[in-house]
C-alpha positions in Angstrom: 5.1 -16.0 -1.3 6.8 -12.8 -1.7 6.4 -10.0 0.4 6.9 -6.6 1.2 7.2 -4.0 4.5 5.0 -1.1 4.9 4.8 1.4 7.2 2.0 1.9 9.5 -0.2 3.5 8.9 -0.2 2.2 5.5 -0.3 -1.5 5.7 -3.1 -1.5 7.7 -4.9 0.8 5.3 -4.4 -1.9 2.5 -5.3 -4.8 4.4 -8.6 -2.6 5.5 -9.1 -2.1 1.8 -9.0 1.8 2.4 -5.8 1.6 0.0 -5.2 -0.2 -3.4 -1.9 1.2 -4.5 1.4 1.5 -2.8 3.9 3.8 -4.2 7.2 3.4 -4.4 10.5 5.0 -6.4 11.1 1.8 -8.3 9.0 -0.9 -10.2 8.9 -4.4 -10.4 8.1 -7.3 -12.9 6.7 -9.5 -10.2 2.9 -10.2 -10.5 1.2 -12.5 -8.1 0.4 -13.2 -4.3 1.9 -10.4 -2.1 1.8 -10.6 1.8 1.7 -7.5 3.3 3.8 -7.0 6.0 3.5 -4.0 8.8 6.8 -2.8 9.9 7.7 -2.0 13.1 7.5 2.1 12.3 3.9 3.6 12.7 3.9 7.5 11.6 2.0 9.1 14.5 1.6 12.5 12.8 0.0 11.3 9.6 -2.6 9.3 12.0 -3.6 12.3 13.5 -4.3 13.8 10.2 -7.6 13.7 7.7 -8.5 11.2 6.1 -6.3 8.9 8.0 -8.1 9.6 11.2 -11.3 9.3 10.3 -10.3 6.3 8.3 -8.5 4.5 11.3 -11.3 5.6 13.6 -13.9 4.0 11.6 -12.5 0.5 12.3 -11.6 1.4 16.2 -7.8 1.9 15.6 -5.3 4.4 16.4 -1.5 5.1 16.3 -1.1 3.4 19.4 -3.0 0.3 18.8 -1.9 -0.7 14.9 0.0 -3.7 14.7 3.5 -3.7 14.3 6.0 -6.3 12.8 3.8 -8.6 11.7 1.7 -9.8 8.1 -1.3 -8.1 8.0 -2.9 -9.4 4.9 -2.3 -11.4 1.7 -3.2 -9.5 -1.8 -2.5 -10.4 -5.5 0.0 -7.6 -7.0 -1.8 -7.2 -10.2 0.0 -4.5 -12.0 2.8 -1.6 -11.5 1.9 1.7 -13.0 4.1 4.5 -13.9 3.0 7.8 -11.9 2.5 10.7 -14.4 0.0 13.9 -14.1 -2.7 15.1 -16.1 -2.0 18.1 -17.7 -5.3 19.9 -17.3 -6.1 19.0 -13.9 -2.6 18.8 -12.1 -4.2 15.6 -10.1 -2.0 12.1 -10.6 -2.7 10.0 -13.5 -0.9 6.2 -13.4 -0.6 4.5 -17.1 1.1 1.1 -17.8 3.6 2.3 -20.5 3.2 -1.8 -21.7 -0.3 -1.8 -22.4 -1.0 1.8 -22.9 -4.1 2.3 -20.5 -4.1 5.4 -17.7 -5.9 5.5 -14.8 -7.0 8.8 -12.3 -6.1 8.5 -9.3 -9.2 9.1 -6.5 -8.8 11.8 -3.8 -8.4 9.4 -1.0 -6.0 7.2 -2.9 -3.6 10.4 -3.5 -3.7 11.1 0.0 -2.6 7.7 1.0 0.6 7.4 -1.3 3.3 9.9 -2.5 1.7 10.0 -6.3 4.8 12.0 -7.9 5.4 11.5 -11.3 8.3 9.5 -11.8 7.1 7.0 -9.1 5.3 3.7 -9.6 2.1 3.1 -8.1 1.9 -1.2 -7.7 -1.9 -1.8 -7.6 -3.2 -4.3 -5.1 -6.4 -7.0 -5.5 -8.2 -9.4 -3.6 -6.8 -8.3 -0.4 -7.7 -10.6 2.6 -7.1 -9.3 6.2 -5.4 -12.3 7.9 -4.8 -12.5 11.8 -1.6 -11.0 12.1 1.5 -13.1 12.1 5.0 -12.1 13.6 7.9 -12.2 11.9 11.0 -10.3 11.1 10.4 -7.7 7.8 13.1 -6.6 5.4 13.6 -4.2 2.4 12.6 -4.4 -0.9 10.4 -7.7 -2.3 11.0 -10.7 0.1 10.2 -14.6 0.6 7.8 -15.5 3.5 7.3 -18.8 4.6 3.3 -18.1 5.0 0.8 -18.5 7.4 1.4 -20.4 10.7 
């Protein structure tokens, strides 16, 4: 299964289902099951800060108790949006150049990524919370072995 390393606290918000995109500066052509793996770096300031406080809170987390260096969830990477902005509003927009279709991107959702146009936004389904397994992360799309 490939897989992918996320900050905390960003993995932790997809695996919660709080977050359906992860952005990132470059696309991908891979569609399919994604583990999500939460690296060993947890921003401590963003925690601290609306809506990821509340967010955390809500599920009885923190900066100091998020897991760390381990799979946090499985989810099926359905599709990898170009970031854009609408023109009227000045809010994100992501649109599949392939397919044509756009998207507006929610409040909550812009807080949780970096949404600059230019980016790609790689939109995340059927996420299932798993116990979390340790193992070693490492840039860009990699292979894990899967659950133990």
């Amino acid at each position: 299964m490939k897989a992918i390393t996320i900050y905390q606290p960003w993995a932790t918000l997809i695996a919660l289902g709080e977050k359906r995109f992860e952005t990132r500066s470059w696309d991908t052509k891979y569609r399919g099951p994604i583990a999500i793996h939460a690296g060993k770096k947890v921003d401590k300031e963003i925690c601290q800060t609306e809506p990821f406080s509340s967010i955390l809170f809500e599920y009885g987390l923190t900066a100091d108790n998020l897991p760390t260096g381990v799979v946090v969830a499985t989810a099926n990477l359905v599709e990898c949006w170009s970031v854009g902005e609408d023109y009227r509003t000045g809010m994100p927009v992501i649109f599949n150049g392939e397919g044509g279709a756009t998207k507006h991107v929610c409040l909550q959702e812009d807080a949780f990524g970096w949404f600059e146009p230019g980016r790609y936004a790689w939109e995340m389904a059927d996420v299932r919370q798993i116990d979390p397994v340790p193992v070693k992360g490492q840039q860009g799309l990699w292979n894990w072995g899967g659950e133990r």
